[in-house]
MARGUFI-475317 format. One line per 5 residues: number of its first residue (from 1); their letters; for each residue x negated, y negated, z negated of N, C-alpha, C. Coordinates in steps of 0.05 Angstrom, whole numbers, m for minus. Last residue first. Example, Ala and Ser with C-alpha at 12.3 -4.5 7.8 and 13.67 -1.06 7.14 Angstrom:
MARGUFI-475317
2	sa	m257,45,m142,m273,21,m143,m258,m1,m157 | m264,114,m156,m246,90,m156,m264,66,m156
***
This chain:
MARGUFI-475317
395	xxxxx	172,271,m1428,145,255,m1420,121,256,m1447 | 209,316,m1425,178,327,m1421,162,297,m1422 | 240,281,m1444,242,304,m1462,218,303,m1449 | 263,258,m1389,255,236,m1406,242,252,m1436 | 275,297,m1365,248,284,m1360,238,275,m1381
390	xxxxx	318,313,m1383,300,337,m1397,266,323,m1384 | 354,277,m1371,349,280,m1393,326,294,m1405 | 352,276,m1311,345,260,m1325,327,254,m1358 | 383,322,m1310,356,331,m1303,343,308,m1314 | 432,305,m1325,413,330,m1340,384,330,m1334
385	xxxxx	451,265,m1282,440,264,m1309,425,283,m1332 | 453,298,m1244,426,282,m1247,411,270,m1276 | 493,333,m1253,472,347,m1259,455,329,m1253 | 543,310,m1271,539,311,m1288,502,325,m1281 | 579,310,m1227,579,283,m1236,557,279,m1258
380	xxxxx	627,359,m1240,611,354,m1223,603,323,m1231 | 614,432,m1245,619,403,m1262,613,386,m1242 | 656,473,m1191,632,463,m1201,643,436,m1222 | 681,502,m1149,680,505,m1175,664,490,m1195 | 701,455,m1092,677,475,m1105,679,476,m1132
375	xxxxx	706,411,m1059,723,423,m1081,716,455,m1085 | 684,394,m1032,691,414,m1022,702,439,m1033 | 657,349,m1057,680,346,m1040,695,369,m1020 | 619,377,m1103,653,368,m1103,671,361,m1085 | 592,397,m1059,605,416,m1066,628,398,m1078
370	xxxxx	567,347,m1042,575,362,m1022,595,384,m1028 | 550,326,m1088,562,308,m1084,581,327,m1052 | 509,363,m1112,536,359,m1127,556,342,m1109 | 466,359,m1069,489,376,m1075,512,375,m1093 | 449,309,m1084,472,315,m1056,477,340,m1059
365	xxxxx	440,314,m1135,461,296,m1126,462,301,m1091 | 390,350,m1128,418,351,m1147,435,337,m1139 | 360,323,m1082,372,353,m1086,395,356,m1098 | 348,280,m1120,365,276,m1089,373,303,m1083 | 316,297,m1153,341,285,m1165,353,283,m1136
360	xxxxx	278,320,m1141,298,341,m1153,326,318,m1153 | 252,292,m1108,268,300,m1095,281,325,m1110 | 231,248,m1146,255,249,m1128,263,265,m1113 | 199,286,m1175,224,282,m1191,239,275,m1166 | 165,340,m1130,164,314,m1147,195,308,m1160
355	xxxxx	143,381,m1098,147,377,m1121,153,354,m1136 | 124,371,m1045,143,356,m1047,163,370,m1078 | 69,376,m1045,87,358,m1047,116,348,m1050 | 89,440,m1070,69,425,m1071,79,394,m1068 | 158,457,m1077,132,468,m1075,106,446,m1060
350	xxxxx	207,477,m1093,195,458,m1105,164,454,m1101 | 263,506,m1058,239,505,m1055,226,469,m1070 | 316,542,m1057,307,521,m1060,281,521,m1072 | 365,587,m1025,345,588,m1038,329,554,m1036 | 421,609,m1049,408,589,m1036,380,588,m1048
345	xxxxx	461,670,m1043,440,655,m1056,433,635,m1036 | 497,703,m1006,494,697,m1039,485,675,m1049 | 473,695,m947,503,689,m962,512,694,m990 | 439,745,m962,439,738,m943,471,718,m951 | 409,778,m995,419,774,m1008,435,752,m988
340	xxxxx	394,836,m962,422,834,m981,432,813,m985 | 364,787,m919,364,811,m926,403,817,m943 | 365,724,m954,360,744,m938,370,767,m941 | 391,649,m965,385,683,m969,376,696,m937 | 361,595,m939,391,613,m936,383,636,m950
335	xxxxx	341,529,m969,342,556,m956,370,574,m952 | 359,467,m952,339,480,m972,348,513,m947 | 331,393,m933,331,420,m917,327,443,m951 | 365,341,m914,350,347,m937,361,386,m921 | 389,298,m899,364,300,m879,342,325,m908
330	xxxxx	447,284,m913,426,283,m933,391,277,m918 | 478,302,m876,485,278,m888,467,263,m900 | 451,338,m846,464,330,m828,471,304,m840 | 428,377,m896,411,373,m869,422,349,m859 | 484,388,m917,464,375,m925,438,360,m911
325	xxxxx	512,417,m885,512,381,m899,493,366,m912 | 500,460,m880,500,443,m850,500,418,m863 | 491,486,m928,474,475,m919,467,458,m894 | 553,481,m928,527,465,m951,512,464,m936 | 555,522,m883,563,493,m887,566,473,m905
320	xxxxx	528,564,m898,520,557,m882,533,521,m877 | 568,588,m943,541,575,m949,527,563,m930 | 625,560,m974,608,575,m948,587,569,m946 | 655,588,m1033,634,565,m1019,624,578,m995 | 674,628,m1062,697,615,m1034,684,596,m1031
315	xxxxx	638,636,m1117,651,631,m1100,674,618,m1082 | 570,588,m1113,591,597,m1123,617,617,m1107 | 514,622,m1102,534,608,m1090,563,608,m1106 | 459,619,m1146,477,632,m1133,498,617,m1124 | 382,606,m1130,405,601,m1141,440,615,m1124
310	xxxxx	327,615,m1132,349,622,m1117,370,620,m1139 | 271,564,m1120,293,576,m1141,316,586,m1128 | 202,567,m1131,226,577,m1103,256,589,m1117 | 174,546,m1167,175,529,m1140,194,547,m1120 | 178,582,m1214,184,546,m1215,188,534,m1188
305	xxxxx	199,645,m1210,174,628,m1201,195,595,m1197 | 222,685,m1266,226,664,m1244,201,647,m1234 | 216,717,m1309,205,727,m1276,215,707,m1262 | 248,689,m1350,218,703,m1354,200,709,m1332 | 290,684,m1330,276,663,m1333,245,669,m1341
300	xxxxx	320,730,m1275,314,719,m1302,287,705,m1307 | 348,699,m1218,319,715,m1223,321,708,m1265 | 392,663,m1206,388,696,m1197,366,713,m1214 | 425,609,m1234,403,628,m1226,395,659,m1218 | 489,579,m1224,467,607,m1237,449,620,m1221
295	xxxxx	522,526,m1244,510,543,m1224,494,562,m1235 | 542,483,m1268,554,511,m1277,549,529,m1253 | 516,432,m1275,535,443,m1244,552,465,m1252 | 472,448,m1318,492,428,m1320,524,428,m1293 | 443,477,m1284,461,496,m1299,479,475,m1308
290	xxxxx	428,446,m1254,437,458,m1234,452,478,m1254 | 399,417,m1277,419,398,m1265,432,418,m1253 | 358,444,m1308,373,427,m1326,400,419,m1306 | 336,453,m1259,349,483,m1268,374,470,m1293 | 303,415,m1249,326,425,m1234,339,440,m1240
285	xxxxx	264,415,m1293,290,395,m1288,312,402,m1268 | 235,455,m1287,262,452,m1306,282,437,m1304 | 216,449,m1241,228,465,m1242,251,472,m1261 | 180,411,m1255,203,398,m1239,220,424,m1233 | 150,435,m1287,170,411,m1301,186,408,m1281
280	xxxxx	126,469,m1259,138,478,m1281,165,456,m1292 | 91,436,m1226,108,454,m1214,135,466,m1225 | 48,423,m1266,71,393,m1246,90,410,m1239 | 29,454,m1277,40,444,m1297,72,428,m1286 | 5,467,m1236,14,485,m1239,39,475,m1262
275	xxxxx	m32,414,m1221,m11,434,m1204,16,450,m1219 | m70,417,m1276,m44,399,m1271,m23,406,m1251 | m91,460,m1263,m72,465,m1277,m55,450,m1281 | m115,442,m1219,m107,463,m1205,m88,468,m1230 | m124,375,m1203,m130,391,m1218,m115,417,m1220
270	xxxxx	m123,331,m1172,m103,330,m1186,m110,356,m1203 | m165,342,m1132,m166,315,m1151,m146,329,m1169 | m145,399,m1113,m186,391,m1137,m182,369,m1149 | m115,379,m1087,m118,398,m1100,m131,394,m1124 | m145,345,m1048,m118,339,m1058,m110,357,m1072
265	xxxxx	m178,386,m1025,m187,363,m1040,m164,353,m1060 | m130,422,m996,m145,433,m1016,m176,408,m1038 | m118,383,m953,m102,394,m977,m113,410,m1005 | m170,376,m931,m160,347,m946,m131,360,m964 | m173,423,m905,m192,414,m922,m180,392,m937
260	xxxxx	m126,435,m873,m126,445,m901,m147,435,m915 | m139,391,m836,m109,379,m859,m115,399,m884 | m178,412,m809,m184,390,m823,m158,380,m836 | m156,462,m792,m173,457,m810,m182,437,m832 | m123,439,m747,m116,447,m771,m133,451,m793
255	xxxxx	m168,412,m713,m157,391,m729,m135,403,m751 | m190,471,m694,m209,450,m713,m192,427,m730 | m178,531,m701,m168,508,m691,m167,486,m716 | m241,561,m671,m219,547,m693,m208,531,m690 | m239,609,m618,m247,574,m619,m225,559,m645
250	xxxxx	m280,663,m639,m264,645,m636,m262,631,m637 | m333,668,m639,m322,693,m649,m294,679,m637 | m407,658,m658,m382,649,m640,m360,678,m636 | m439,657,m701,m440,665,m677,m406,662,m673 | m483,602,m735,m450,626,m738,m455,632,m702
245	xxxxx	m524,589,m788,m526,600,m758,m500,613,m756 | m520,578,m841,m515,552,m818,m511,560,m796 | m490,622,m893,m514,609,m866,m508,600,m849 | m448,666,m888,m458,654,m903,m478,650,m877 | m385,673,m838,m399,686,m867,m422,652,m876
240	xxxxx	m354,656,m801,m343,646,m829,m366,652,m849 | m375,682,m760,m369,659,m756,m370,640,m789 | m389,734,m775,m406,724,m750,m400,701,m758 | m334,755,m795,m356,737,m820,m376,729,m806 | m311,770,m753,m305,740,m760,m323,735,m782
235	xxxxx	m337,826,m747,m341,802,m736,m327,784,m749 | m312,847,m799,m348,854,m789,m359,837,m767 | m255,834,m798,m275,811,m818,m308,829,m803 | m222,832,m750,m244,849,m762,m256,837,m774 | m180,812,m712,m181,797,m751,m211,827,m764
230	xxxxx	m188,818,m668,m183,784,m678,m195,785,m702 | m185,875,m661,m212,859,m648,m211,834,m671 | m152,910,m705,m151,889,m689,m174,882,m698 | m168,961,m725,m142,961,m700,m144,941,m694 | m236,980,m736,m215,964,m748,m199,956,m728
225	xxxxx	m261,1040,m720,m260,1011,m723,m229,998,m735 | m274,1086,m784,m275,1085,m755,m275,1047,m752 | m296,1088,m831,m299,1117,m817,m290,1101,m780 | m321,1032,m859,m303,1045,m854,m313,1077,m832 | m359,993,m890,m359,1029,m893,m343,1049,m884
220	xxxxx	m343,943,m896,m369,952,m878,m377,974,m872 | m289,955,m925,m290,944,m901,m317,952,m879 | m318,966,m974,m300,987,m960,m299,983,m927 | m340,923,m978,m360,947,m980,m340,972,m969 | m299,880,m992,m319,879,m968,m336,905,m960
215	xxxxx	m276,909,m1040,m267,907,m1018,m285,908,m986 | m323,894,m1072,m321,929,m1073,m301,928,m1047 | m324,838,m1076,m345,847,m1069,m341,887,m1066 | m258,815,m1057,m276,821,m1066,m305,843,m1062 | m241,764,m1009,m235,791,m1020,m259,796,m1039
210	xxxxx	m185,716,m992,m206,723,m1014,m210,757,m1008 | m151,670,m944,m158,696,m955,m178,698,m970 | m101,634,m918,m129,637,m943,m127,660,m946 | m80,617,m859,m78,638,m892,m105,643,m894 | m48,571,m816,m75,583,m823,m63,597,m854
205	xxxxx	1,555,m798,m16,562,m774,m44,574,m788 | 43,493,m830,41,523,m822,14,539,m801 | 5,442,m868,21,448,m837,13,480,m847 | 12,437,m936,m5,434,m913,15,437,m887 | 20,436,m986,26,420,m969,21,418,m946
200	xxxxx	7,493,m1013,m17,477,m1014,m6,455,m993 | 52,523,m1024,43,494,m1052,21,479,m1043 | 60,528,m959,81,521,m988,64,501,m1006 | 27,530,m918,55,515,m914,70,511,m946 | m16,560,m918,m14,541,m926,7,525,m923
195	xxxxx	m17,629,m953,m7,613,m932,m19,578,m940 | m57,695,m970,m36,662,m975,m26,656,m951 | m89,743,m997,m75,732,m983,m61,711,m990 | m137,789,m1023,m108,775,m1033,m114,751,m1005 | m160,847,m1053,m155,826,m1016,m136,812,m1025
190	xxxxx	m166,849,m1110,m191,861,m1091,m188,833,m1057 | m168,816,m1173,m162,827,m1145,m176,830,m1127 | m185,817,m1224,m199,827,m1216,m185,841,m1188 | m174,759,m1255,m153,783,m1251,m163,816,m1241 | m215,735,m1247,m214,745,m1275,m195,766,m1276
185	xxxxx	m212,725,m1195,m221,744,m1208,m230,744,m1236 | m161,706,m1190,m166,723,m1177,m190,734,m1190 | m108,670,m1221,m145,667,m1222,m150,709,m1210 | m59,642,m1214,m60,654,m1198,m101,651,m1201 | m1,599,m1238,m19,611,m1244,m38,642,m1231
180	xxxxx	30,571,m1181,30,596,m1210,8,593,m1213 | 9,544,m1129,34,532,m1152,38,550,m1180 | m35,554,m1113,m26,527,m1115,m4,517,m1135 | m2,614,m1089,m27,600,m1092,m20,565,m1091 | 52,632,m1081,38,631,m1126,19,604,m1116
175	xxxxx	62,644,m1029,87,628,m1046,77,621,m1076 | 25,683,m1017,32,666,m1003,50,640,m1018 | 0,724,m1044,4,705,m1066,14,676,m1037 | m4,794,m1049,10,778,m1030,16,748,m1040 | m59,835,m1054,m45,822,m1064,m29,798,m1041
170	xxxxx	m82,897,m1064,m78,882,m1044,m52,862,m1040 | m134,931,m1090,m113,920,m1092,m94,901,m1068 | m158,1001,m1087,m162,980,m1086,m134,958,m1091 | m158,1051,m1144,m152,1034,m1119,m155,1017,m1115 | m168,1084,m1191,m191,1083,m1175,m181,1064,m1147
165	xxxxx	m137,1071,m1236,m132,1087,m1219,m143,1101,m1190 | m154,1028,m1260,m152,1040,m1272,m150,1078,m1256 | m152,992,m1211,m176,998,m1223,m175,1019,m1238 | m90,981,m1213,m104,993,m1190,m130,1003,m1199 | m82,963,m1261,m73,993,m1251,m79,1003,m1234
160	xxxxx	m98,910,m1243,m115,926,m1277,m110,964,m1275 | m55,883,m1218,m91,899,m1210,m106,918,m1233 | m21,892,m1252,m12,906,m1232,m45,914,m1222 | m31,851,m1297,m36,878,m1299,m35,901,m1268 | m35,808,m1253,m58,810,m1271,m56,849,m1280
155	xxxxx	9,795,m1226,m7,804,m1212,m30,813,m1233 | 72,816,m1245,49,813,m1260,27,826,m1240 | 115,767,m1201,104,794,m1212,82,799,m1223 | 172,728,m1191,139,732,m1194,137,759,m1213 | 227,713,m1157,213,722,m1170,182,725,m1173
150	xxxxx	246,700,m1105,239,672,m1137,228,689,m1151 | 270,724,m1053,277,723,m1080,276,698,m1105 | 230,711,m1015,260,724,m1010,272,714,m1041 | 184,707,m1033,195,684,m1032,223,688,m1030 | 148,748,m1098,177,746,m1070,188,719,m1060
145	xxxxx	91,730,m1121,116,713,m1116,126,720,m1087 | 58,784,m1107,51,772,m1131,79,747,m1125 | 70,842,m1076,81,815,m1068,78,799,m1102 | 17,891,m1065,49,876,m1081,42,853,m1072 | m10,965,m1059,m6,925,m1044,21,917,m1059
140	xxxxx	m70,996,m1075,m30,989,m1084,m35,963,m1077 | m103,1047,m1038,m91,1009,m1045,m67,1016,m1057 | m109,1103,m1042,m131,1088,m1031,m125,1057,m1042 | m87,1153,m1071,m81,1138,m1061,m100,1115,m1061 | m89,1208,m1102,m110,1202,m1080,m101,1178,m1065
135	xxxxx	m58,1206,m1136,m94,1199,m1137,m116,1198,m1120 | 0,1205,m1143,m18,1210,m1120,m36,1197,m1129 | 19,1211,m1199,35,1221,m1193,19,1226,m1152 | m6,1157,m1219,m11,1179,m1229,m6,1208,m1211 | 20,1123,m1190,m1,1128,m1183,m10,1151,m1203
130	xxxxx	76,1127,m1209,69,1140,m1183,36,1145,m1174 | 69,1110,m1257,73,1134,m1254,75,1143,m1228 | 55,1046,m1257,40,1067,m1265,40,1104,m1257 | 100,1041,m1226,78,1033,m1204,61,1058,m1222 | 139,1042,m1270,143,1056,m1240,115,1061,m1224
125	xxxxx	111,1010,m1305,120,1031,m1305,114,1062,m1286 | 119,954,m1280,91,969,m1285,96,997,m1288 | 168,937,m1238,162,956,m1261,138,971,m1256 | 162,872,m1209,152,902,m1202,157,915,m1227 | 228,830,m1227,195,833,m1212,186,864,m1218
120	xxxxx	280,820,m1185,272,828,m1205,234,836,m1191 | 302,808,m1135,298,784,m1159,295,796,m1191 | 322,872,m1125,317,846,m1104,318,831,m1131 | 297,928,m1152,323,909,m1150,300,881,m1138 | 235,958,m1123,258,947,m1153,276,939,m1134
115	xxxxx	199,1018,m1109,222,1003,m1100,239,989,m1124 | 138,1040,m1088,149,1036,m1116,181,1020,m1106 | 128,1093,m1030,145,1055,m1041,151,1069,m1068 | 76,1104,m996,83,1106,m1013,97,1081,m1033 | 57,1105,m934,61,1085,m951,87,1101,m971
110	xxxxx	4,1124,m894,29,1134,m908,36,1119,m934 | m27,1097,m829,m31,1108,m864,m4,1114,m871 | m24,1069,m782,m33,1103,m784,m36,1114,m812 | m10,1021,m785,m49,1031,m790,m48,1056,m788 | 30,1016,m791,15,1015,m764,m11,1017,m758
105	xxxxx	38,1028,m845,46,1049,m829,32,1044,m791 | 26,981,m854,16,1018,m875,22,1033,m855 | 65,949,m845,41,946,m839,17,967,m849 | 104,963,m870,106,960,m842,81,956,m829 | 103,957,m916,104,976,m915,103,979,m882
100	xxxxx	99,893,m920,71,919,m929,70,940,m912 | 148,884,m911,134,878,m889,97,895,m893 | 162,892,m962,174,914,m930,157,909,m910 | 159,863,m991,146,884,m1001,150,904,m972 | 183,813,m967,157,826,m955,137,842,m966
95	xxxxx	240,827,m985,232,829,m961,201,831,m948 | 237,858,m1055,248,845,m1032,234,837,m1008 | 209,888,m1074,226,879,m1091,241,854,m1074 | 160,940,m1068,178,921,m1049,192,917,m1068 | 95,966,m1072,106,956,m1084,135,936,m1062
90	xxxxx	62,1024,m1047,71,990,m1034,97,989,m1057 | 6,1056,m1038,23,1051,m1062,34,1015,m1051 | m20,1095,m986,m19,1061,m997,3,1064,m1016 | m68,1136,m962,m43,1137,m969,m49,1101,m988 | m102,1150,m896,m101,1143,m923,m70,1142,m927
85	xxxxx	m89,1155,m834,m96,1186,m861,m96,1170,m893 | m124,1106,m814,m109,1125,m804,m114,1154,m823 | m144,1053,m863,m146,1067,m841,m131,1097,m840 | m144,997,m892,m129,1011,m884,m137,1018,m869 | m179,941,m884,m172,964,m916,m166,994,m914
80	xxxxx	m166,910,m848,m194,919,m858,m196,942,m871 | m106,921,m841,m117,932,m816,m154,934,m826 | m92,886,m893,m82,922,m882,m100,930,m863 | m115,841,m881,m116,856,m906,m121,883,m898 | m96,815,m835,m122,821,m840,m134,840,m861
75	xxxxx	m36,817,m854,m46,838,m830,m73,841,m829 | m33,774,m879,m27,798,m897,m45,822,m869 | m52,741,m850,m72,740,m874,m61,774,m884 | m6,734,m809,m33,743,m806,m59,754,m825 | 27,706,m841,30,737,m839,18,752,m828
70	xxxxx	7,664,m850,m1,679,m875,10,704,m869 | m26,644,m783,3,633,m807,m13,665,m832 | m91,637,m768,m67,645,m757,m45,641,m782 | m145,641,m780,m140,619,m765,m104,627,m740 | m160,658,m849,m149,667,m819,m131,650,m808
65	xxxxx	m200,616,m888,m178,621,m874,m174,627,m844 | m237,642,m938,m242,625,m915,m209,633,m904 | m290,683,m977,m258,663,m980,m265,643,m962 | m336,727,m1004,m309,715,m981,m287,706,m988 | m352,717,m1057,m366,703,m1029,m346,699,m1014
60	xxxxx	m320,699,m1109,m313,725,m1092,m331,710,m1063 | m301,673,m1150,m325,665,m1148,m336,688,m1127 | m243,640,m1168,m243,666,m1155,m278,653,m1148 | m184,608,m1150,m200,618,m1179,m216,633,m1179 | m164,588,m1111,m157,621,m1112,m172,631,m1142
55	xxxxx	m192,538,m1106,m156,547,m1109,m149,561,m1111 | m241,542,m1112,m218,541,m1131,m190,544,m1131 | m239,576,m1057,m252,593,m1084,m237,580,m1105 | m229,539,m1033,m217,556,m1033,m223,577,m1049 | m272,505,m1039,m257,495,m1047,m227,514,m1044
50	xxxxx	m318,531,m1014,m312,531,m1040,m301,526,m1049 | m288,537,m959,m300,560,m974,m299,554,m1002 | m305,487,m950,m275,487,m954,m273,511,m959 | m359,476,m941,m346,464,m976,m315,472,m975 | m361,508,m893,m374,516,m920,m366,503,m947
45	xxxxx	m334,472,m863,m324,499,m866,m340,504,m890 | m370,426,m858,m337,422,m878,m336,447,m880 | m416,453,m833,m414,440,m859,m385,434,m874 | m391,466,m787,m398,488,m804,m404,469,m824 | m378,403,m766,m354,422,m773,m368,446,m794
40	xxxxx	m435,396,m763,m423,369,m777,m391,401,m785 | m454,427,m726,m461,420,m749,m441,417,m763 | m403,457,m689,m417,432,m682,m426,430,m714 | m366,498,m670,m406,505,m675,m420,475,m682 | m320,469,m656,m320,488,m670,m346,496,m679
35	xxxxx	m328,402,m635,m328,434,m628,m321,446,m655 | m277,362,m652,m312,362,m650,m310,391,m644 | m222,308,m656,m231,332,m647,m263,341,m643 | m212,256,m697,m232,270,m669,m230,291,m669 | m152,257,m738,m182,260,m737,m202,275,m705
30	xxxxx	m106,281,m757,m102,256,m727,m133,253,m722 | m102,306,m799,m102,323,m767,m114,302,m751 | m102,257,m839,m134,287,m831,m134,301,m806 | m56,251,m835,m75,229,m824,m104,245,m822 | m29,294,m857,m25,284,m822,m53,269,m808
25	xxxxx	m60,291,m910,m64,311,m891,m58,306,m867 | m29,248,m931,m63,253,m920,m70,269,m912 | 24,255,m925,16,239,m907,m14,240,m900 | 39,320,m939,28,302,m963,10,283,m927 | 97,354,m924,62,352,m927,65,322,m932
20	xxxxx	143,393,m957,133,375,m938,108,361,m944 | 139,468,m936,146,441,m954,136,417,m938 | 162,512,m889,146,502,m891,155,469,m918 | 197,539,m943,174,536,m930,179,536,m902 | 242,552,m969,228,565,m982,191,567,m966
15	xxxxx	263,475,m981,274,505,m975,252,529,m981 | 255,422,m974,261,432,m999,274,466,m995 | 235,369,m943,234,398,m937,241,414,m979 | 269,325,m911,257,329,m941,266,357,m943 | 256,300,m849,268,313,m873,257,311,m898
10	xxxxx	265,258,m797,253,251,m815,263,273,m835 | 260,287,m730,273,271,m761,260,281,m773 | 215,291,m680,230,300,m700,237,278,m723 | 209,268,m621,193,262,m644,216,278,m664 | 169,294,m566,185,297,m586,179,278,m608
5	xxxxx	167,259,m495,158,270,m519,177,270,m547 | 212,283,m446,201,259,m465,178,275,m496 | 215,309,m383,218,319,m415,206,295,m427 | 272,313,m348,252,298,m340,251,309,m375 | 294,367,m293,291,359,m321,267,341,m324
***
């Protein structure tokens, strides 16, 4: 076998992640390589600390990114927080309320499940009365936007119950940060977690993390060590904490770094509510073209998150061959269900760059244009122009 180098097609990432990155960030990777200890790098790491403070809203010392994807960020959480004999209040409303629970349990702790309907968000309720119901429960962890789903959940009161209840919090905002409304500590979250593959444009491989000042004190106060060497914030803050002097802990991987720094500038210019604003409108417009289709939303409109829309299949549509057509005619990528909802739902992704009007309107019209020829239940002819309409309404 002789191997050539890769080059991948060209897509338009519109599924539930990775989105598609914003060309200044590629052109940020393509940048020298410099050590990891080298001045010049601990200086970007320190403004990309604060610049992750805005993005997370949040005036919390620690905030820096685990130099691994966001299902690392969730595992830095659990494994600081979490130790062998505690009990955890885990919120699931679809697939990585599970992955909590999977992570509660390899800590040697007992995970206590609040459990909703899939595309419905957490019942305060429920959460209230279980924690009443164990007081001695140490964290309540939730998924603040199910990507499985579209749904969003009230990260604000949900922490407010933790406090109320003496717990810590431990928030999952992989799919909000960048794109919801999402201020950490006015909210008063304790560990919260991200990714950078969705609103923040970035390449897959690093998660933002925040924690707060009563978190870190649990962390420095634990009864025993923390299950993983890698992600022990008592060493990695050697590297990430405060002051010019860092002790060597791991070799960062320096040119990812340098795309999330220039994604998180690209942030700051455009303004973290313009983000959020931007997110909202192109969410209507698609929803304008997609109920104009006589398609239906999964998640009610009150709990729907703007950047991950699951929408339902009509029936006798196959869903795997939409989406083979699309990819194949279009070069346009959205999602598949999971779990239950696995062959129901499509899931479609509006998230950071590639939030924009063209690619609601190329979305809408190649799907209208794939399902009418596949003589699909659908209006058909009719959803660019909707979405059109409700632009020309938001200018």
């Amino acid at each position: 076998m002789t191997a050539r180098s890769f080059h991948p097609p060209v897509r338009t990432l519109m599924g539930p992640g990775p989105s598609d990155v914003n060309p200044r960030i590629l052109e940020a990777m393509s940048r020298p390589t410099i050590g990891h200890l080298d001045p010049q790098f601990v200086a970007m790491m320190d403004e990309m600390k604060d610049l992750l403070r805005y993005a997370f809203q949040t005036d919390y010392e620690l905030a820096m990114p685990v130099s691994a994807p966001g299902s690392a960020g969730m595992e830095t959480c659990f494994v600081n927080l979490v130790e062998a004999g505690d009990k955890v209040v885990v919120c699931q409303n679809g697939v990585f309320g599970g992955r909590m629970k999977e992570n509660v349990e390899r800590c040697g702790a007992t995970p206590v499940m609040v459990e909703d309907e899939w595309g419905k968000a957490v019942d305060l309720d429920k959460v209230n009365d279980t924690l009443k119901a164990h007081p001695d429960a140490k964290v309540l962890a939730f998924v603040h936007a199910e990507t499985s789903t579209g749904a969003i959940s009230d990260a604000r009161s949900l922490a407010r119950l933790a406090r109320e209840h003496g717990c810590l919090s431990i928030a999952d905002t992989v799919t909000s940060l960048g794109g919801s409304p999402l201020k950490v500590s006015e909210w008063g979250l304790d560990a919260v977690y991200s990714g950078t593959q969705k609103c923040l444009s970035c390449t897959p491989g690093l998660s933002p993390v925040t924690f707060s000042e009563r978190a870190i004190a649990t962390v420095k106060n634990r009864s025993s060590k923390v299950q993983s060497w890698f992600m022990d914030l008592n060493l990695v803050l050697g590297y990430w904490g405060s002051g010019a002097k860092r002790a060597y802990h791991h070799t960062a991987p320096v040119n990812a770094l340098y795309g999330l720094h220039e994604a998180l500038v690209i942030l700051q210019e455009e303004g973290i509510e313009n983000a959020w604003r931007r997110h909202q409108r192109n969410h209507q417009a698609l929803r304008a073209g997609i109920e104009a289709m006589g398609l239906e939303f999964v998640v009610d409109e009150a709990q729907r998150l703007p950047q991950l829309n699951s929408v339902s299949i009509p029936e006798g549509v196959d869903d795997a061959a939409v989406r083979g057509r699309l990819l194949q005619e279009y070069g346009l990528e959205i999602g598949a269900g999971l779990g239950p909802m696995a062959g129901s739902i499509w899931r479609i992704g509006l998230m950071g760059y590639a939030s924009n009007q063209k690619n609601v309107l190329l979305c809408l019209g190649a799907l209208d244009a794939v399902l009418s020829d596949m003589k699909a239940p659908v209006e058909s002819g009719v959803a660019v122009e909707a979405a059109m309409r409700l632009y020309a309404q938001l200018q």
